[in-house]
N, C-alpha and C positions, 0 to 999 in steps of 0.2 A: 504494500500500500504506500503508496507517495506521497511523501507530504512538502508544502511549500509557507515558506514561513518567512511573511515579511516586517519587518521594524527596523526604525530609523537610529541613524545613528547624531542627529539635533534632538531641539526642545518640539520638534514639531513641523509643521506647515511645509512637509518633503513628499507631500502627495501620497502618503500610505492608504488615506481613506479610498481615495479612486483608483488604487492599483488594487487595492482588497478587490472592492466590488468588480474592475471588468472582472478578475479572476473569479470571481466567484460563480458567476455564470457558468464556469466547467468545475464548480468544486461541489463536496458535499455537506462538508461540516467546517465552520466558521468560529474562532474561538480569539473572543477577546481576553487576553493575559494578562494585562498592566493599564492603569490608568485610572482616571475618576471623569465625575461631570464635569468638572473645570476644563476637560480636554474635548474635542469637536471634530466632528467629522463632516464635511459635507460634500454630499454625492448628487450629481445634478445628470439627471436619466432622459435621455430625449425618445420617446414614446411615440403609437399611435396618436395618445391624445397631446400631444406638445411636449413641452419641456418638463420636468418636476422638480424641485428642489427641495431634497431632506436635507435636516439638520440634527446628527446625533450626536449624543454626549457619553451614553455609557451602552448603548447596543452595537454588535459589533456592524461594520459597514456592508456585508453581503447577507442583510439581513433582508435588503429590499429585493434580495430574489428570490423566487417564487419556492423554491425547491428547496434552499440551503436550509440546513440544521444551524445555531448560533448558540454559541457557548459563551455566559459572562465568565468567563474565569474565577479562580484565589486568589490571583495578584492584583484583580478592578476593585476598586472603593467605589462601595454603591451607595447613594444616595436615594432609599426605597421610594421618595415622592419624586424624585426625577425619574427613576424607572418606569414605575408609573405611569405617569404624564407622557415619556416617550412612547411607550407600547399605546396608548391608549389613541395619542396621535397619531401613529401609524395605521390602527386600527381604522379609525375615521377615514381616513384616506383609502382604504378598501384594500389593504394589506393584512393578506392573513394571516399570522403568528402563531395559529393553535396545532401545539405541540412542535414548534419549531425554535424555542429559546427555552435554554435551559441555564440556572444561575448554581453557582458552584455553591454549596453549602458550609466553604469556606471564604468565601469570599468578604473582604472585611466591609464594614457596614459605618455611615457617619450619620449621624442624627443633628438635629439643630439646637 
């Protein structure tokens, strides 16, 4: 089984979200390993219906395809009302999630 594993080696903004996602189109399972809400992703999908523009903070970025499995990792700091809010965005949007993220049971937790 093959695996392909991308991370930067800056504070950021080296294009990892949009390299996740084209790839993700031929992947199956998505796993975000490191990071919190403080950190962003945005993937801008050009579709039947025009353009789209997500913006994610703690789900991983080939979350917006249709197939992938997504993994929040141990290493994510989650913040449960931004989780939340993001899946529930996504939801709206007519992106199905059910049974396709999975959050690690270690993963550390910050509260307000």
């Amino acid at each position: 089984m093959p695996v392909t594993c991308v991370f930067g080696m800056q504070w950021g903004d080296e294009g990892k979200g949009r390299l996740v996602d084209l790839m993700a189109a031929r992947s199956d399972v998505i796993v975000r390993y490191q990071g919190g809400a403080n950190a962003g992703h945005t993937v801008v999908v050009d579709g039947a219906q025009g353009t789209a523009k997500y913006v994610l903070h703690l789900l991983p970025s080939g979350v917006i395809q249709p197939r992938t499995v997504n993994v929040v990792g141990n290493g994510v700091v989650v913040d449960p009302w931004t989780l939340i809010e993001e899946i529930d965005g996504l939801t709206a949007r007519g992106i199905d999630l059910k049974g396709r993220v999975l959050l690690s049971d270690r993963a550390h937790v910050v509260l307000p």
